[in-house]
N, C-alpha and C positions, 0 to 999 in steps of 0.2 A: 504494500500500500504506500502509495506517493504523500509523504505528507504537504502542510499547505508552503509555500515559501512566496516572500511578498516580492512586488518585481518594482524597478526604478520607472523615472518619469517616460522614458522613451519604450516601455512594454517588456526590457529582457529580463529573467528570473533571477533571482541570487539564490548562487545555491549554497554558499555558505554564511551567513550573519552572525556577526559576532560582536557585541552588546556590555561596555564595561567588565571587560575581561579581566580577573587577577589573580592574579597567585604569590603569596606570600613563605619563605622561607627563612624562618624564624624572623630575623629584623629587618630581614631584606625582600624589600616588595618588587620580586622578578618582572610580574608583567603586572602594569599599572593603569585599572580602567580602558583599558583597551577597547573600540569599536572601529569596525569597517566591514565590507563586502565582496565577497567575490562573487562578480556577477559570469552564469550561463555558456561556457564554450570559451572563454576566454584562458588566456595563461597569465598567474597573478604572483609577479616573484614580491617576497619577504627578505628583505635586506636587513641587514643591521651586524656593527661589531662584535668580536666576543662578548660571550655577558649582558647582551642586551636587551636578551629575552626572548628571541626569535623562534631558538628549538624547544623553549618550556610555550611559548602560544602554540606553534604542531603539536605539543605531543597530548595540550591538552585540547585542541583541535579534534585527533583523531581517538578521543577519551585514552590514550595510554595513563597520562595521571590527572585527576582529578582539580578542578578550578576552585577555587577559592570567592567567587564573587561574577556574576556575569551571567550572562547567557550565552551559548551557543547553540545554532541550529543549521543542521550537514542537509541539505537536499531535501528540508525541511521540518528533518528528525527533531529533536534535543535531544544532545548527545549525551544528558547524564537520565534522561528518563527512556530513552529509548537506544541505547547504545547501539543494541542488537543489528537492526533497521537501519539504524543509521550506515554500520558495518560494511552490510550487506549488499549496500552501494557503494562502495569507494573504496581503493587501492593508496597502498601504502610502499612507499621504497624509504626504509632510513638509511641512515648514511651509512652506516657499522651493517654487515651480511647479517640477517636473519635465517636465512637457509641451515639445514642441519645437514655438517659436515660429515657424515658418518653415512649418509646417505648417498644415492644417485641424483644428478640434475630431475630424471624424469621421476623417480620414487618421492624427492622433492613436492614436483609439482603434481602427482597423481593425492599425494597428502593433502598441498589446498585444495585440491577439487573435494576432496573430501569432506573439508571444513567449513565449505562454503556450498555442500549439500548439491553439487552438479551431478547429473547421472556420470559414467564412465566412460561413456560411446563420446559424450560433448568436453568433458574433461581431456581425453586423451585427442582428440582434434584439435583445441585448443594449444594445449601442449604443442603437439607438432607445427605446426603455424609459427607457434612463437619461439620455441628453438630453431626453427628455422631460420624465421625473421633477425635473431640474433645472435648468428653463427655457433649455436652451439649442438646444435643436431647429431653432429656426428661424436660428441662426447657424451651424450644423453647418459650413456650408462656406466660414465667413471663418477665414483665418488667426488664430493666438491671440497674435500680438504687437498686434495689434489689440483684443484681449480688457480688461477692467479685472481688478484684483486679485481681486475676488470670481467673477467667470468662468471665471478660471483656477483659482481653489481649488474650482472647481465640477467644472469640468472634470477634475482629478486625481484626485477624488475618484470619477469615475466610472468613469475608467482605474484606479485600485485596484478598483474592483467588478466589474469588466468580466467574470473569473471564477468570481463566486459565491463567494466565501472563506468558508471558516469563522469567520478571526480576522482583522480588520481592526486596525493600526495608526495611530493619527494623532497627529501631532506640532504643536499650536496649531492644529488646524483653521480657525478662526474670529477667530484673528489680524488685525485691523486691517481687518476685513470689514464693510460697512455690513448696518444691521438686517434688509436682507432677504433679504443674501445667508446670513447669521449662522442667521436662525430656519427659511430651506427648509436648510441643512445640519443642524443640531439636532432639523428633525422627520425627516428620511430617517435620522438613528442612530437614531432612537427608534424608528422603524420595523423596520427592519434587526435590533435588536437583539430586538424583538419578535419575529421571524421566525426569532432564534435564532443571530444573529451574536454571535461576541463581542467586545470593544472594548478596547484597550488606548488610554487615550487622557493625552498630558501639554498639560496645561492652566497658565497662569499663572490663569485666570479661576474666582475661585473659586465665585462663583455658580454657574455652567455646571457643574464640577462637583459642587457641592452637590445641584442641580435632575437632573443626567444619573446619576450613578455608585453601583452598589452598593456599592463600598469603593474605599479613597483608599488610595494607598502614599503617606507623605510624607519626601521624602530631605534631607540635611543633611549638608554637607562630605562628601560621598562614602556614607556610612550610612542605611540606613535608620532614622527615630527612631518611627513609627507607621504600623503598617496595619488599617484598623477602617472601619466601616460609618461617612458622613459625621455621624449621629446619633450614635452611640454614642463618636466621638470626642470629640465638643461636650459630652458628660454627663461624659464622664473627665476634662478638664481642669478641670471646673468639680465638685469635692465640694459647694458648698454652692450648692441649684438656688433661683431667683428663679421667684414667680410674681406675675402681676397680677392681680387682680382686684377686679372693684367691682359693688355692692347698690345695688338700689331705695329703701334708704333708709338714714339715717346710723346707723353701731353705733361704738362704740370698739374703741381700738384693743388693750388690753389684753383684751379678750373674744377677741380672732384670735390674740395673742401664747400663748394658755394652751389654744391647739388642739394635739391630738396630733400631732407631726410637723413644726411650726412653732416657727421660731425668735427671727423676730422680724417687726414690722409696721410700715411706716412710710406716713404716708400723701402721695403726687405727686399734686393736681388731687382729680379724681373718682374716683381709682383706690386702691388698697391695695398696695405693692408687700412682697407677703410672702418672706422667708427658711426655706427648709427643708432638714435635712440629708436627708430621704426622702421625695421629689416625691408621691410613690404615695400616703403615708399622709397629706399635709400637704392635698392635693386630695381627698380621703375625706371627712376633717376638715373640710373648708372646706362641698361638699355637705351632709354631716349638720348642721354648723348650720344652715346656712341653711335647712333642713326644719324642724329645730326650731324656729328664731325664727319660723316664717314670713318668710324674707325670699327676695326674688329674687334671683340671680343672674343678673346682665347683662351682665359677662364675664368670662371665666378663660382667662388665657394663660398659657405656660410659657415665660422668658423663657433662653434658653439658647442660650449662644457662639455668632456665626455660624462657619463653617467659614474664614472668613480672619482670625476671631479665633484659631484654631485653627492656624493654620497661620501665623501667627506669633509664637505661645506656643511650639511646637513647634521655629522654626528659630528662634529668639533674633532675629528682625528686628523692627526697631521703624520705626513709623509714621512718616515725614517729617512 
């Protein structure tokens, strides 16, 4: 049974709501009143420093330990009255192997079928699919203490799909995983979520989030300080936007400084790095000259924050 889940102003569902969230460990208040949303098919990374409460909201996210204050509701469950249910839709990857070593990859995953009450005929298709999907097929039936690190994150992750979830959870998926294990798990979310998965996913790597996620939560001493599309948070910290760009032939610089929307012009190499307080009009302005002069444009870039510049403007960490 579907339970009920409220949807935002433009009609899409949330399938996870989370409502003054806390948890307390003795004098230190982990996660502090916490609220936000992850709304329907989307990929929703959870950013934050060590300690700042990231994998205690997962893990009481997916009821591993118990909240202290709040509400949560998974796909419309609540997840301390109806664990179960809630369960029984969503997939789980943490970051540390859950799989037990002593077993086969496929005795592994013939177990979750088990535990998630699949017949055998759907369990073991399932299965093959996904060890296919993730090169491990033809190991199916060595033990996984035998397996390397990226085998076994391989592996977990196909025992969370083993179901078919609506909402997949992953905790550093691609943590300290070599490039091949890292790029076949990165194209199977991308797929997945194509198909209409949705992703809760905490990331240290901020690339990967930048490249994967519709919106970023980023947390700080327990609080959340931002939640915004990885774009839109990059333009908010930065008021005054950088652009580059450089012409087929030489102009001054005081001709670019007296454009609408431009504030100032200095010139790096072969390039122009222009200041503007409004991107939109200063790039208008840059075209309409160059129409007028007759000049080329040979390139125009818009130089703004990466997302780990962003995310440590955001939690006060500074570079080693």
């Amino acid at each position: 049974m579907t339970g009920d889940t409220r949807t935002d102003c433009s009609g899409v569902r949330n399938v996870i709501e989370v409502e003054d969230l806390t948890k307390v460990f003795g004098t230190i208040t982990a996660v502090d009143h916490v609220s936000f949303e992850v709304r329907e098919g989307e990929i929703f990374g959870f950013l934050g420093p060590n300690g700042a409460g990231k994998t205690t909201t997962a893990r009481m996210l997916t009821g591993v330990i118990p909240m202290d204050g709040g509400s949560v509701r998974i796909l419309g469950h609540d997840i301390r009255r109806e664990p179960v249910r809630a369960k029984q839709r969503f997939g789980v990857v943490p970051e540390t192997s859950n799989a037990y070593v002593d077993l086969t990859a496929w005795q592994n995953l013939m177990l979750m079928g088990d535990l998630y009450g699949l017949d055998r005929a759907r369990a073991q298709g399932r299965s093959h699919d996904l060890l296919e999907t993730l090169g491990l097929y033809e190991r199916r039936d060595q033990k996984v203490q035998g397996y390397s690190k990226g085998m076994r994150q391989r592996l977990i992750l196909a025992m969370a799909l083993l179901h078919e979830p609506e909402l997949l959870f992953l905790d550093e998926p691609t943590s300290g995983l070599d490039v091949q294990s890292t790029q076949m798990i990165l194209s199977l979310l991308r797929a997945l979520n194509a198909d209409g998965t949705t992703i809760f996913l905490t990331t240290h790597n901020m690339e990967e989030a930048n490249r994967l996620c519709d919106r970023v939560g980023i947390i700080r001493s327990g609080k959340i300080v931002a939640i915004d599309a990885p774009e839109k948070l990059k333009t908010a910290i930065d008021r005054v936007h950088r652009i580059e760009v450089s012409f087929d032939r030489e102009i001054g610089g005081d001709l670019l400084s007296g454009l609408a929307g431009i504030t100032g012009a200095a010139r790096t190499g072969d390039k122009w790095q222009i200041t503007a307080e409004n991107q939109d009009t200063a790039i208008r302005s840059l075209v309409s000259f160059s129409r007028q002069e007759g000049i080329a444009i040979l390139t125009l870039n818009t130089l703004a924050p990466s997302l780990d510049e962003v995310f440590l403007r955001l939690t006060g960490e500074e570079r080693s």
